[in-house]
C-alpha positions as CSV (number, residue, x, y, z in Angstrom):
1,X,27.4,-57.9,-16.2
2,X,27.3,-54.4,-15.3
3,X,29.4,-53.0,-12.5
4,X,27.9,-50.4,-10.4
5,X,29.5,-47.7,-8.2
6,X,28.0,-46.0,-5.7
7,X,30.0,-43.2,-4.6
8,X,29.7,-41.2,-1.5
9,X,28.8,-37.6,-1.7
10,X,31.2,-35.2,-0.4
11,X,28.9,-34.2,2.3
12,X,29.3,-37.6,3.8
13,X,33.1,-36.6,4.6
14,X,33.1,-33.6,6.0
15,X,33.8,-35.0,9.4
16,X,36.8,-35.3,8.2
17,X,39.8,-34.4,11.0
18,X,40.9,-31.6,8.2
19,X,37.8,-30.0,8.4
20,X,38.1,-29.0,11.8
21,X,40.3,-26.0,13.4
22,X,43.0,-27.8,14.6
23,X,42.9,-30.0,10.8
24,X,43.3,-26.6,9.1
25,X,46.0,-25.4,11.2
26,X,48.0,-28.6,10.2
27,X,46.9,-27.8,6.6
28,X,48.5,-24.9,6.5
29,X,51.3,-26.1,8.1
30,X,52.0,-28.8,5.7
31,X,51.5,-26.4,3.1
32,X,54.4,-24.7,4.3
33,X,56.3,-28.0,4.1
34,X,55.1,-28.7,0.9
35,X,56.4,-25.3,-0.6
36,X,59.9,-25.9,1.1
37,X,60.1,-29.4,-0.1
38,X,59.4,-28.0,-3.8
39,X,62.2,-25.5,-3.1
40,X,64.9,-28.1,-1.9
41,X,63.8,-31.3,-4.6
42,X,63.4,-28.6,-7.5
43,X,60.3,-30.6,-8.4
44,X,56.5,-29.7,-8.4
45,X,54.1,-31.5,-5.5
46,X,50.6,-32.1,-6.4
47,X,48.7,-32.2,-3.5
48,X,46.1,-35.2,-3.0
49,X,42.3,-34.0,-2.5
50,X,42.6,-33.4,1.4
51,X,38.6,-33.4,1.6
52,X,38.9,-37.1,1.0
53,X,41.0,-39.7,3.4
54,X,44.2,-40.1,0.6
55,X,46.9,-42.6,1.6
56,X,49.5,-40.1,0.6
57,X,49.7,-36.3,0.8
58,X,50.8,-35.7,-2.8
59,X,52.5,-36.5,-6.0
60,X,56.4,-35.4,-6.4
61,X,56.6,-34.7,-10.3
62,X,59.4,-33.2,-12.8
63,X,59.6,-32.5,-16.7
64,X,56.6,-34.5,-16.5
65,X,57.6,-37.3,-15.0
66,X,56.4,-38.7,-11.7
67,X,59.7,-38.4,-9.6
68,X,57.8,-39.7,-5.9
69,X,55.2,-39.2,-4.1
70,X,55.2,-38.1,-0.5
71,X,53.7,-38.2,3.0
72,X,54.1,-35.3,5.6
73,X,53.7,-34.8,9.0
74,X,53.5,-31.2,11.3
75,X,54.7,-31.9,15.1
76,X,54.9,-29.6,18.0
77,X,58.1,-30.8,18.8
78,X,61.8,-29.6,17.3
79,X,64.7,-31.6,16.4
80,X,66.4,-32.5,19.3
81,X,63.1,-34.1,20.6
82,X,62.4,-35.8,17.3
83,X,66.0,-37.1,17.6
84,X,65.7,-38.4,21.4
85,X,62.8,-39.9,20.7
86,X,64.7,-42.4,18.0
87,X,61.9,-42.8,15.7
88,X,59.0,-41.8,14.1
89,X,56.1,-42.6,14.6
90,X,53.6,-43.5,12.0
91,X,50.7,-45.7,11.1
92,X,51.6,-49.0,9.5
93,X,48.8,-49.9,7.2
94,X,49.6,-46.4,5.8
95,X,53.1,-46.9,4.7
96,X,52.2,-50.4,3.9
97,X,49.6,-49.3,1.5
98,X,52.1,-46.1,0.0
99,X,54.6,-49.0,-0.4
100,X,52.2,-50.3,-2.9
101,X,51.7,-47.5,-4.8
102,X,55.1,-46.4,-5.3
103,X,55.5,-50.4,-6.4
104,X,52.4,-49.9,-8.8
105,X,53.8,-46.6,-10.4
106,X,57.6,-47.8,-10.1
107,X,58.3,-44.9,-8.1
108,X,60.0,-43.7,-4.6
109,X,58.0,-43.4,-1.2
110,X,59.4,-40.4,1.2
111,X,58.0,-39.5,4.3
112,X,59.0,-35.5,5.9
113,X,58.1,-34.3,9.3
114,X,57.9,-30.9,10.3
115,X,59.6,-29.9,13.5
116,X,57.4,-27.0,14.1
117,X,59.4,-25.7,17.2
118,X,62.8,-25.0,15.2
119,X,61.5,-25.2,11.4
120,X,63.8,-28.4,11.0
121,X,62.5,-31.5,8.3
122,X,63.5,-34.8,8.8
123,X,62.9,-36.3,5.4
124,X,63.1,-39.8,4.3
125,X,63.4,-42.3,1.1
126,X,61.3,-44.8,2.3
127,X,61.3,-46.9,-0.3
128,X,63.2,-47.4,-3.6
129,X,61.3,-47.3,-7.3
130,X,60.2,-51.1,-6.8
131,X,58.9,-50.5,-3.3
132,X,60.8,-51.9,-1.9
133,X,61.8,-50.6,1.9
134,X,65.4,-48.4,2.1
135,X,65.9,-49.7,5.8
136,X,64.6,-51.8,8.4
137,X,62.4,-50.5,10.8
138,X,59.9,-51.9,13.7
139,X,56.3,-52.3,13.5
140,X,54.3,-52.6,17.4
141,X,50.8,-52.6,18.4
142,X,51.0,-49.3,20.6
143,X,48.1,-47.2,21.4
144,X,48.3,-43.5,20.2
145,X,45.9,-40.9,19.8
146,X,43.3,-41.8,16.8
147,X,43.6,-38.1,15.6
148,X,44.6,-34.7,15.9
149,X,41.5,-33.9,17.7
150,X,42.0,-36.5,20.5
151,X,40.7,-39.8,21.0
152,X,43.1,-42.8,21.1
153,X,43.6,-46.5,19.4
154,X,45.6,-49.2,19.5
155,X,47.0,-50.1,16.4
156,X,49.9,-51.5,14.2
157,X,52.6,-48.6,14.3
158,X,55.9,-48.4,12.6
159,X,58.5,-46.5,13.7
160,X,61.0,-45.1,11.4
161,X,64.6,-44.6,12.3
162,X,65.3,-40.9,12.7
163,X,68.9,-42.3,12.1
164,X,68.2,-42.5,8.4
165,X,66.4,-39.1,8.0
166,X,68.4,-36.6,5.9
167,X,67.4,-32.9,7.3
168,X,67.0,-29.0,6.0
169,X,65.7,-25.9,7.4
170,X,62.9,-23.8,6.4
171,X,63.5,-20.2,6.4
């Protein structure tokens, strides 16, 4: 029995958040990010294709080993709001299915978010090389907005302690 896969032309995802002005402002700002984290691990980052809806935002690799891999976030917001608001917030499924991965490749899960207004990172170790999760955290049903272009959902959110977050500044 043959298997058959279709695959989607690229055209098909060009609605893509990312391909929109306020997606490509973001993309540069996690670029940012991305070269600072590179900086402070002393690793490379390998992006993942950002024309196509990856669960993570890249690959954290060293003397050719795979040391992580990562997801980032860009907020309008500095650290003293990121810090009163507790947590952060992120989608569930996507941890969930990040969690898996770094289980698969028997590596660590870290989450960063960029504090845009005062060039602080809160950066985490979500999960350990088994994936396994570092620390408890709460998942909800909250609505948020669906993307960074508007919209909203309701959905399964967790929200990370910012209490565990180690931080560094970008200069």
């Amino acid at each position: 029995m043959a298997i058959v896969k279709e695959e989607k032309p690229r055209s098909v995802l060009n609605g893509l958040d990312i391909n929109t002005p306020k997606g490509q402002k973001s993309l540069e700002q996690e670029r940012v990010l991305l070269d600072a984290l590179r900086a402070k691990l002393q690793a490379d980052i390998v992006e993942t294709d950002k024309e196509l809806d990856a669960v993570v935002d890249g690959i954290i690799h060293k003397d050719g080993v795979i040391r992580g891999i990562i997801e980032c976030k860009c907020r309008d917001l500095s650290e003293d709001d990121l810090r009163g608001y507790g947590t952060w917030l992120i989608t569930y499924r996507k941890i969930k299915e990040a969690a898996k991965i770094s289980k698969t490749l028997r590596t660590p899960f870290y989450g960063a978010v960029y504090c845009l207004k005062d060039n602080r990172v809160a950066f985490w170790k979500l999960t350990d090389d088994a994936g396994d999760w570092c620390f408890g955290f709460d998942v909800q049903d909250t609505r948020t907005r669906r993307t960074i272009n508007g919209g909203s959902t309701v959905r399964a959110n967790a929200f990370i302690p910012v209490s565990e977050a180690k931080w560094f500044t970008i200069r």
